[in-house]
N, C-alpha and C positions, 0 to 999 in steps of 0.2 A: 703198418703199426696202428696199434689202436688209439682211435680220438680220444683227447685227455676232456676227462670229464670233469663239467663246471657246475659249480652250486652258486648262484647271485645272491646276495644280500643286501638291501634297502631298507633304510632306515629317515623318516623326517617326524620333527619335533611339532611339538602345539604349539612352538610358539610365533612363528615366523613361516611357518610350511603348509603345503595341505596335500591331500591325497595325489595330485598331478605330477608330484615331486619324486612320488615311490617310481611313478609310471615311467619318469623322463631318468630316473638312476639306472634302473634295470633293460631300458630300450640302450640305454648306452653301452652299459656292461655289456649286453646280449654283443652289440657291434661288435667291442674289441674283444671278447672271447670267440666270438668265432674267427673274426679273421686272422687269432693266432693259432686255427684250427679245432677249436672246442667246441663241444657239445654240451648244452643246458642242459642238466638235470634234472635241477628245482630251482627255485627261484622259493627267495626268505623272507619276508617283509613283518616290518612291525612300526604301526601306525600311532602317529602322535605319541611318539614315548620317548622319554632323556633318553641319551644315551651317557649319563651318568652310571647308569649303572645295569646289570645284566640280567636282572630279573626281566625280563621280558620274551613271551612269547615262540619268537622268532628264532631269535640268537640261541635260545634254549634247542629250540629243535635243529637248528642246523649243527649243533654240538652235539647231539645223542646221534644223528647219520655220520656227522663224519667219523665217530667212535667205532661207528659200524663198517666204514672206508667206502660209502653211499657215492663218495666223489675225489678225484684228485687237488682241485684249486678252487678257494673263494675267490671272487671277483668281487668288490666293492665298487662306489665312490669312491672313497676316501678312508682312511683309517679312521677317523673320529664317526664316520657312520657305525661300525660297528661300536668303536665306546667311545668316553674322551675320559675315562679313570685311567688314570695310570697306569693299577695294578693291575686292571680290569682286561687291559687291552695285551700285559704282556700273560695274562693268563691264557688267554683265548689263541695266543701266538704259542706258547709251550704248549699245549694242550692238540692246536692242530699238526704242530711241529712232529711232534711223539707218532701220529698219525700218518706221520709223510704226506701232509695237504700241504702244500704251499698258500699264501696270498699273494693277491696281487689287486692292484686300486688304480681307478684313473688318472687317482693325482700325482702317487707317488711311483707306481710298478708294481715291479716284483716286491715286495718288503722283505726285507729282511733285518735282523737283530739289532742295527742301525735303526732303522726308524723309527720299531717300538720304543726303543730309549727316548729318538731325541722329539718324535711326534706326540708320546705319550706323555714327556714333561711340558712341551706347549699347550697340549688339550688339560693338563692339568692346573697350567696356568691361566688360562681360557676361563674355566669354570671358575675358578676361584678370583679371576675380575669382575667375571659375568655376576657370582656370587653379592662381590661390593657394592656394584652398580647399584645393584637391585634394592639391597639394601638400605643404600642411602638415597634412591628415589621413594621408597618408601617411607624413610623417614620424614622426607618434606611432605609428601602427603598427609601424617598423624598429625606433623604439626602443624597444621592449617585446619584441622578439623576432621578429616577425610579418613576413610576405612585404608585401616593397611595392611588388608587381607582375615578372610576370612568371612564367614557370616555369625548373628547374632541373634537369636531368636529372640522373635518379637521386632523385628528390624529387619526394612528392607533395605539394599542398596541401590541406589541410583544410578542409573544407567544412560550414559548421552552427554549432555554440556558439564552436567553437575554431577558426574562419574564421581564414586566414591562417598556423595554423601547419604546420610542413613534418614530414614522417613519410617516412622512407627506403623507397623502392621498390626490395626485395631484388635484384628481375630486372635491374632497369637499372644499381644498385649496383654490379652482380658485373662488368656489363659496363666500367661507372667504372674499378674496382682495375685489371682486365684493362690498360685503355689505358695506365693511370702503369706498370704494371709493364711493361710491352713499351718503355713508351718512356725507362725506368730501364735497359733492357739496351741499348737503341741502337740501337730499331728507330726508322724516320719516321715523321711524322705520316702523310703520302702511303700508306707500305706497310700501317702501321694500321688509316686508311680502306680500305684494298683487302682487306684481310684480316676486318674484318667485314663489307662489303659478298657478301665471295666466303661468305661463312657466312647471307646472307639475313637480318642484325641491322638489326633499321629504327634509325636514328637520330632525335636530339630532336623533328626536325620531323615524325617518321612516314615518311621520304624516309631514302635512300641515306646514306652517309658520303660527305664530301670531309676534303679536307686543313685547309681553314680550318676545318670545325668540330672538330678534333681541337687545334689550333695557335693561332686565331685569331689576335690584335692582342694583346701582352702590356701597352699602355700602356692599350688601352680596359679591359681585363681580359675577353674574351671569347674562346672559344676554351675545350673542357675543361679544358685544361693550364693554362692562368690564370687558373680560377676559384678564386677565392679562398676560396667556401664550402666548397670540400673541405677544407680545412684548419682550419674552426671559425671564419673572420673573414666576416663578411657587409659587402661594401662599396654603398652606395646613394649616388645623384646623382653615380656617376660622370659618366651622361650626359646631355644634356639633349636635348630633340627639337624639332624647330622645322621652319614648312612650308616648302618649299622655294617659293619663288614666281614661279617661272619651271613648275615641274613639278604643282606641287600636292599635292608628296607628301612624305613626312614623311622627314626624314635627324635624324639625329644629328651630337650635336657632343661635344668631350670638355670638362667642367666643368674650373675650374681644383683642382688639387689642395685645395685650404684649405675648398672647399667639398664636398670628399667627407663622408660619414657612415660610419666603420670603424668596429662591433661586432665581439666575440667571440663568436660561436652556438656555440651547444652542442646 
């Protein structure tokens, strides 16, 4: 008979893991697929990425082989290496199902339509404490002064004891006053951007000037000109983020006002 052929997939996150992790999943898988007779195919890996969701990489290609029936069984870790979405993870199970791949994982086995259900609703609860948590250590942090994600041009964050707090970067500073005063006389966003662009001045992302980052959205508050931290007020949970589940990819949406957080930074 012929050896059932295995495709490994490993997955670890940024935020807790590192590259050693991919190494010690797939040295494992590799064991227990062979000694249930199986032969490695390929081996999947996708580095420092959620597994919230499925745009990534990895999981991408081992889904267009086994389409192509490249192999008989994934081996995992764990089902939440492959996702911890709910939807996410019984996609990828109908989808290999249809294919006649089975899975199988260290933690649980063989899987089957059982698990997706009751694993996919724990990893969905998972995310969405891990979610809270998160949230509300970041709220202690805005309210004591402290960055609660993100960067602020013209502002550096502090790194070390004083993690979190923001210290004025003079360079980018100079370039800050520069834009309120031009746009205090009645110059546009538009000719702004084009006037440090024409001077070779990288903007916040290390890229070019446009219009929108001079101007932005004044309801989201984004945009130089509507940030509110130039002025001494730090506003948080304007917005919220949520995945798009059609695209797989992260959009914003605006909080209702009652639930913003306005301090006065100094």
């Amino acid at each position: 008979m012929a050896m059932t052929r295995v495709a490994i997939y490993a997955r670890y996150s940024s935020d807790m893991q590192s590259d050693a992790s991919i190494e010690d999943q797939i040295r494992l898988c590799e064991e227990r697929a062979r000694s249930a007779g199986g032969n490695i195919i390929q081996c999947y890996t996708d580095h420092a990425t959620s597994g919230a969701s499925l745009m990534r990489p990895g999981i991408q290609m081992l889904m267009q082989d086994a389409a192509c029936g490249r192999f008989d069984v994934v081996y995992a870790e764990a089902l939440d290496r492959i996702s911890r979405d709910q939807e996410d993870i019984a996609a990828v199970y109908k989808r290999l199902s249809f294919a006649d791949i089975g899975i199988t994982t260290l933690s649980e086995g063989e899987v089957s339509q059982l698990h997706i259900g009751l694993k996919g609703t724990m990893n969905a609860l998972f995310l969405k404490d891990l979610a809270d948590k998160t949230r509300r250590g970041l709220r202690g942090r805005v309210e004591n002064g402290r960055s609660g994600g993100g960067k602020c041009y013209g502002y550096d964050v502090v790194i070390g004891d004083d993690r979190g707090q923001r210290t004025i970067n003079e360079a980018d500073a100079t370039i800050v006053r520069q834009i309120f005063e031009d746009y205090a006389v009645g110059k546009s966003p538009r000719s702004i951007a084009m006037a440090l662009n024409k001077k070779g001045i990288k903007g916040p992302t290390g890229k070019g000037w446009g219009q929108s980052t001079i101007n932005g959205n004044c309801q989201r508050g984004t945009g130089l000109l509507n940030n509110e931290l130039y002025i001494g007020r730090l506003v948080w949970n304007r917005l919220r983020y949520m995945k798009d589940p059609e695209t797989g990819k992260r959009v914003s949406k605006l909080n209702p006002e009652d639930q913003w957080l306005s301090l006065i930074h100094i």
